[in-house]
N, C-alpha and C positions, 0 to 999 in steps of 0.2 A: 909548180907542184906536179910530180910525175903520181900517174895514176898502182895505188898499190892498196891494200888493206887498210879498210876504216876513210876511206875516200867516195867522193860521191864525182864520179864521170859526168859529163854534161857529152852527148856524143850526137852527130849527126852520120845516119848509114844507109845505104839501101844492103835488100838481102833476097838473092838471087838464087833461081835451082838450076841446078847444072851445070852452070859457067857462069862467067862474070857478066856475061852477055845474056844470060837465060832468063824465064819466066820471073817476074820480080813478083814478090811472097809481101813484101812488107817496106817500105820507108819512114822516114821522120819524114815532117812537115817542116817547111822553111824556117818555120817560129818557134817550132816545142822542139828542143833538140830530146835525146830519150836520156832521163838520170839514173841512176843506180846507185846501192851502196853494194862495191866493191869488193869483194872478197868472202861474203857470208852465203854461198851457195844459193844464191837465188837466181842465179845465169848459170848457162852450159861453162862446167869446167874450162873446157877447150879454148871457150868463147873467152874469157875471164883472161888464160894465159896468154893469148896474142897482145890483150890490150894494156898489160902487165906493163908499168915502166914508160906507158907513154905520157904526153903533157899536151897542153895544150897548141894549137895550130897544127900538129902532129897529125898525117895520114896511114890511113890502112887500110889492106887491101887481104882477105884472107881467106883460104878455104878450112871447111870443116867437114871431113869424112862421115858418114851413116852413123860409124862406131865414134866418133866422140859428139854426133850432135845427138839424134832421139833414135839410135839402133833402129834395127830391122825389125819385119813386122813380124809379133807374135800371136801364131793361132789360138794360143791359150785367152788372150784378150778380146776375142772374140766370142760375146756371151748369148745365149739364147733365154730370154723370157719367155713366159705366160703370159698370150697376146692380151686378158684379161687383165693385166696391172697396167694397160694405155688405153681400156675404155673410157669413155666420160660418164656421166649419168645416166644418159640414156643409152648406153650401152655404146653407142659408137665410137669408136678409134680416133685420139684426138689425133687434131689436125696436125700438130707436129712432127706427128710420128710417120712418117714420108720418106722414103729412097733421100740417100744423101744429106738428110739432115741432122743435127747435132743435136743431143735430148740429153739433158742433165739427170744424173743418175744420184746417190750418195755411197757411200761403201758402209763395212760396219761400223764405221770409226767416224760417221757424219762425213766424211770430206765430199765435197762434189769434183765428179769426176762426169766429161762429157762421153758418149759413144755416138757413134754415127753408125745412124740406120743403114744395114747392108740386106736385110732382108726381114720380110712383113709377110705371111701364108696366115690360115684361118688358125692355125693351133699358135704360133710366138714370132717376136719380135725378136731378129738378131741384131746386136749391136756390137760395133769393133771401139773397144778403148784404146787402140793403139795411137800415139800422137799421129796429128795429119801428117807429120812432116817427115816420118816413119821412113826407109830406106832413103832418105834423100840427100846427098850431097848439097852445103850449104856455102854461098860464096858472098862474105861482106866487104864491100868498101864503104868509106868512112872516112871522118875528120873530127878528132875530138876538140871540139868548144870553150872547155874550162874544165878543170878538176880541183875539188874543193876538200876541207877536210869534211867528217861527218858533224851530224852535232849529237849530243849528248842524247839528246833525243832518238836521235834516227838511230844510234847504233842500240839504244835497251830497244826499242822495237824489232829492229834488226830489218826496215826495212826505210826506203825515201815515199817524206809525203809530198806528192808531187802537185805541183799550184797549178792552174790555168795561165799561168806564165812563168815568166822565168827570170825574173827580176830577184836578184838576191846579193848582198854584199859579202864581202869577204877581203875585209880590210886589215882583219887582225886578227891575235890568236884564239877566239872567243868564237862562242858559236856564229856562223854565219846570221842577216838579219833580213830576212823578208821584205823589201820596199813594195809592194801591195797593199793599198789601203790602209799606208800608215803603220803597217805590224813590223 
């Protein structure tokens, strides 16, 4: 089955900054390969198109420019608080809120949204929402594992429920069947 829309990837990658050779950001582990459901905007565009059409035993190797992985950094995203909304009780500055650490924020819309502390003075707290991964050139290799169809499930959710393994059949045209304790 080649990987396209309404499919769930089983994919194993590393993802590299600046070359294929560069700092490594992030890998799969030998045993969880990473699963997705395919084509519903929940991965970078970009990312989605390379892997378009592939199947399984299938390799890939690919770069992804600034502009199609999380753009350049924007000054607007860099927000300043009232160092007063990160006191504790007793007035002191929780511990969190520290040079380079990530502090969960919400917008008006409930969503959380992380910033990373760029600077702390007696009057606010400035924090940059911009993603870390922000002007960086992205380079993944890879080998996709299996690609499945979704199930009925996963696509009204519009998202994969991912198990602590990865045991799942896909014998027939029916939803795939969890071999996991029996389910």
């Amino acid at each position: 089955m080649k990987i396209q829309r309404d499919t769930v990837p089983a994919i194993m990658f590393e993802l590299t900054a600046d070359d294929f050779g560069g700092e490594l950001i992030e890998n799969t582990e030998d045993d969880k390969p990473f699963e997705f459901l395919f084509g519903h905007g929940n991965l970078l565009p970009a990312f989605e198109a390379e892997l378009l059409g592939l199947e399984a035993g299938d390799e890939f190797r690919f770069k992804l420019t600034a502009d199609e992985a999380y753009g350049h950094h924007d000054e607007a995203l860099c927000v300043k608080f009232d160092r007063n909304l990160f006191l504790d009780s007793s007035g002191q500055l929780l511990e969190d809120v520290a040079l380079d650490n990530f502090v969960p924020m919400k917008d008006d819309e409930g969503n959380t949204l992380n910033g990373r502390v760029i600077s702390v003075t007696d009057n606010y707290v400035e924090l940059d929402f911009n993603h870390p991964l922000v002007d960086a050139e992205l380079y993944f290799t890879g080998q996709v594992i299996r690609v499945r169809q979704a199930t009925s499930e996963e696509l009204s959710r519009g998202d994969v429920q991912v198990h602590e393994h990865t045991l799942w059949d896909d014998s027939g045209d029916n939803d795939p069947v969890c071999n996991a304790n029996g389910n």
